[in-house]
Residue, then its C-alpha position, 0 to 999 in steps of 0.5 A: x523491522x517490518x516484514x513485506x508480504x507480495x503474492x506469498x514472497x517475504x521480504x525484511x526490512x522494506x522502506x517503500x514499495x513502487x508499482x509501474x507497469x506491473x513491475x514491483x520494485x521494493x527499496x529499488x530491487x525488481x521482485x515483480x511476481x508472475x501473477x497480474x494480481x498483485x497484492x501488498x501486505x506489510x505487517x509492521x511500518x512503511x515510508x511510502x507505496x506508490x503503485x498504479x495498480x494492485x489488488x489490494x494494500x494492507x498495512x498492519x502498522x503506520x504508513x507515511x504514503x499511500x497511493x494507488x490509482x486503482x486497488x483497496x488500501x487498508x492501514x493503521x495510521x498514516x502520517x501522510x496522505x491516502x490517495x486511490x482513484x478507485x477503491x476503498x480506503x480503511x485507516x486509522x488516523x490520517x494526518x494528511x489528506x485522504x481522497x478516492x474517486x471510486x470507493x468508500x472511506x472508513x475510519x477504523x479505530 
């Protein structure tokens, strides 16, 4: 079981995690936290992330989905895509497409 990390709240058991419009929605529940800065850690895996915007996104695990429009996404494997328009993405292997407009692509093994 994975454990989710928003901004210092700790969830269990998480399968995707959605950001619009800086609301946060984890396995269809609201847990949006009051700070505009929103960063994602998830220690363990995760189905999909699909956000508009976050600070930053960090897997320590596999991941099937990431997207974001604008944040960093740091992960272990991804057995499908890696997709920001602006930030840096470090992954292991991705089996999927990985693509940024602004940022750098690692990697990391």
């Amino acid at each position: 079981m994975n454990k989710i990390t928003i901004n210092g709240l700790n969830i269990s058991g998480a399968r995707s995690i959605s950001i619009n419009n800086g609301r946060v929605v984890v396995n269809g529940k609201d847990v949006t936290p009051d700070s505009k800065e929103i960063r994602i850690e998830v220690h363990g895996d995760i189905e999909t992330i699909n956000a508009d915007a976050c600070e930053s996104i960090s897997v320590t695990g596999t991941a099937g989905t990431v997207k974001t429009l604008s944040g960093d996404v740091r992960c272990g494997n991804v057995s499908g895509s890696v997709k920001t328009m602006s930030g840096d993405v470090h992954c292991g292997a991705i089996s999927g497409d990985v693509e940024t407009m602004s940022g750098n692509i690692r990697r990391e093994k």
